[in-house]
ROVEXTI-882478 format. One line per 10 residues: number of its first residue (from 1); their letters; for each residue x, y, z of N, C-alpha, C. Coordinates in steps of 0.05 Angstrom, whole numbers, plus 5000, padded with zeros to 4 digits. Layout:
% ROVEXTI-882478
NUM) a) X Y Z X Y Z X Y Z; ...
% end
This chain:
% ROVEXTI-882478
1) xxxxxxxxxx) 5017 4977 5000 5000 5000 5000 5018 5025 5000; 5008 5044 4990 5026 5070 4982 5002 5095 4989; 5016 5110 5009 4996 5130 5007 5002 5158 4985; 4987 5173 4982 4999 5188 4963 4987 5219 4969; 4969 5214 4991 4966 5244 5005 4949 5229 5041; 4933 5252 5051 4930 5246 5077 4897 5230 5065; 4885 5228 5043 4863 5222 5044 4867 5198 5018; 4888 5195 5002 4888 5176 4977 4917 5163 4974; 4910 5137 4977 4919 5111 4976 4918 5089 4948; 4936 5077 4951 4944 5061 4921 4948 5035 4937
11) xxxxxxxxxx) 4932 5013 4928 4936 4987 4933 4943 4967 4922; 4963 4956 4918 4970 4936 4901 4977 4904 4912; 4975 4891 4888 4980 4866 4905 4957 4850 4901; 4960 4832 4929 4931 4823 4945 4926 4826 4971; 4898 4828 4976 4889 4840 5005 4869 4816 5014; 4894 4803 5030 4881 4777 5046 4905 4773 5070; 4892 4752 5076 4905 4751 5105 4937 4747 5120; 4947 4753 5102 4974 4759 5102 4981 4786 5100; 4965 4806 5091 4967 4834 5085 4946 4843 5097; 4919 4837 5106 4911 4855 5128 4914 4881 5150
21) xxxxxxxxxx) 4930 4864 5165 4940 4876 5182 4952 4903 5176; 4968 4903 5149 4984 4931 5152 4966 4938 5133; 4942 4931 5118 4921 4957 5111 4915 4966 5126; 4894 4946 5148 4888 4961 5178 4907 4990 5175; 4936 4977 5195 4949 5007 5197 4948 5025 5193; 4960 5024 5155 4963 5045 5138 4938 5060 5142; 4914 5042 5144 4892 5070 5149 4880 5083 5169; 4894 5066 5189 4886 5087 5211 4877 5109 5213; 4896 5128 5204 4896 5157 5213 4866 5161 5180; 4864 5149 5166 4842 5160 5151 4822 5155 5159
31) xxxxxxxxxx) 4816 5149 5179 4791 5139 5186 4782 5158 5199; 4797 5182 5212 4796 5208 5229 4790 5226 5199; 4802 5224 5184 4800 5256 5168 4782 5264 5157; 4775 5292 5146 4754 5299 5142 4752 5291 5114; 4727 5296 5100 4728 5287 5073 4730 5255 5063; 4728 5261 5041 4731 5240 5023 4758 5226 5023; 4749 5196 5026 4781 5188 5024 4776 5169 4992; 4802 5161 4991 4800 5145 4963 4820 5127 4965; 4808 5106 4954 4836 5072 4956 4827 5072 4925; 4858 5070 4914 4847 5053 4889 4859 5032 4898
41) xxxxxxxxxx) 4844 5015 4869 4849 4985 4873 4860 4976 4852; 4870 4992 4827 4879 4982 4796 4903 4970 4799; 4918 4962 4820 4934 4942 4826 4928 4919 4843; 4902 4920 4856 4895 4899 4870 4891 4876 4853; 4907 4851 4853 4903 4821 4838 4882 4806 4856; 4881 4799 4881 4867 4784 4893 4850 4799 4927; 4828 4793 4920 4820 4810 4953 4800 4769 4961; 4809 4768 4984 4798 4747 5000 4775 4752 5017; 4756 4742 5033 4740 4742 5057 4753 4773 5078; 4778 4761 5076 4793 4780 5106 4800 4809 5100
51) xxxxxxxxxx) 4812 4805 5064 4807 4830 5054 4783 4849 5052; 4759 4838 5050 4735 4845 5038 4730 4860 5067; 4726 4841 5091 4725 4856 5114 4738 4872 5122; 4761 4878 5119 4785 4906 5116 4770 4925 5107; 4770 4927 5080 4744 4952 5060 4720 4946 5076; 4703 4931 5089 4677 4943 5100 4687 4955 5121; 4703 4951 5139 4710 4969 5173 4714 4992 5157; 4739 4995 5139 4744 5031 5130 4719 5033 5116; 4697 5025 5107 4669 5043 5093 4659 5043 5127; 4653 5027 5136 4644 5036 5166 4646 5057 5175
61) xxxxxxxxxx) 4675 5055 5180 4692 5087 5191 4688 5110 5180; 4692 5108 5159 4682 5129 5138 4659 5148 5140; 4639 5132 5147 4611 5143 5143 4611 5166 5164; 4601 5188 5159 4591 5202 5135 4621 5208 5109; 4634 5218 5126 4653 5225 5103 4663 5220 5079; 4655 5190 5078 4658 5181 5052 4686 5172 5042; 4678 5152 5025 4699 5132 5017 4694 5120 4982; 4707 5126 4970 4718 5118 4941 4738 5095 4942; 4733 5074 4925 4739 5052 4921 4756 5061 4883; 4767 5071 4881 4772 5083 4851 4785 5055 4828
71) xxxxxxxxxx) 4770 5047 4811 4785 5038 4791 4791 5000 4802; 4770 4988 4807 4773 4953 4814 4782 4947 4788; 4803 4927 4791 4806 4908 4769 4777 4890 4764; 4774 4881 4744 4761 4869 4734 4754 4842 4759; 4768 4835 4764 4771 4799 4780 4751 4817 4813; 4772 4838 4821 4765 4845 4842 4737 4857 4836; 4723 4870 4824 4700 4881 4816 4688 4853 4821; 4694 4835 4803 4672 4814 4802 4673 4806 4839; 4685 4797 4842 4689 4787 4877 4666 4809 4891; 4662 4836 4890 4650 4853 4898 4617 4849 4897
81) xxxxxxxxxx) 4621 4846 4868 4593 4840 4862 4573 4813 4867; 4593 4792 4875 4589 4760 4872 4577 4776 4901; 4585 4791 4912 4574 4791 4946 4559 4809 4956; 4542 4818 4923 4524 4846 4939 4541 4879 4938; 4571 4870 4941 4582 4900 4959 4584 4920 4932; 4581 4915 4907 4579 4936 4886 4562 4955 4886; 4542 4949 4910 4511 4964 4911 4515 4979 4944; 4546 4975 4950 4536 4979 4977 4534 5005 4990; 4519 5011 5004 4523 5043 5015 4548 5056 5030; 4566 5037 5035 4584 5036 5044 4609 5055 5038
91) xxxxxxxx) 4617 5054 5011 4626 5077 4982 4615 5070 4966; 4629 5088 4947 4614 5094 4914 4645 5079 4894; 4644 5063 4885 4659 5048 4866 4665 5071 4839; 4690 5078 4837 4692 5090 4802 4705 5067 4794; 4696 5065 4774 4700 5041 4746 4717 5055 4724; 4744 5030 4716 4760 5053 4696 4742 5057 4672; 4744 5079 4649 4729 5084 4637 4741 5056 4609; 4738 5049 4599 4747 5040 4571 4736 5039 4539
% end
């Protein structure tokens, strides 16, 4: 994970239970700030169960302030959707344009 200001983050990789933990971390402190925060995910390869619950606590936290999910890979989009969370109130999903 790479942050790239106090509210927007770059994720790459996979987000499962070997990498949890230092998402947790890394977002700590966004879970306090005001505004909109933003994770992309256009490097995320694989999100698991443990991952998925990682992104619901920070949309939790979030609320009201709001949370952007920017740019799912395709695999990860589908994983989203197989579970409801494409619709969720949780954030608002941007999709790359193509």
């Amino acid at each position: 994970m790479r942050r790239l200001s106090e509210r927007e983050f770059v994720v790459a990789g996979e987000l499962d239970g070997s990498t949890t933990e230092q998402f947790d971390a890394s977002l700590t402190e966004a879970r306090d700030v005001e505004g909109v925060v933003v994770v992309d995910l256009s490097g995320l390869t694989f999100l698991d169960s443990l991952g998925i619950q990682c992104l619901i606590r920070l949309g939790m936290s979030r609320s009201p302030n709001g949370l952007i999910l920017r740019h799912p890979t395709a695999r990860v989009a589908r994983v989203l959707a197989l579970r409801g969370l494409d619709r969720a109130s949780l954030w608002t999903i941007e999709r790359t344009e193509r």
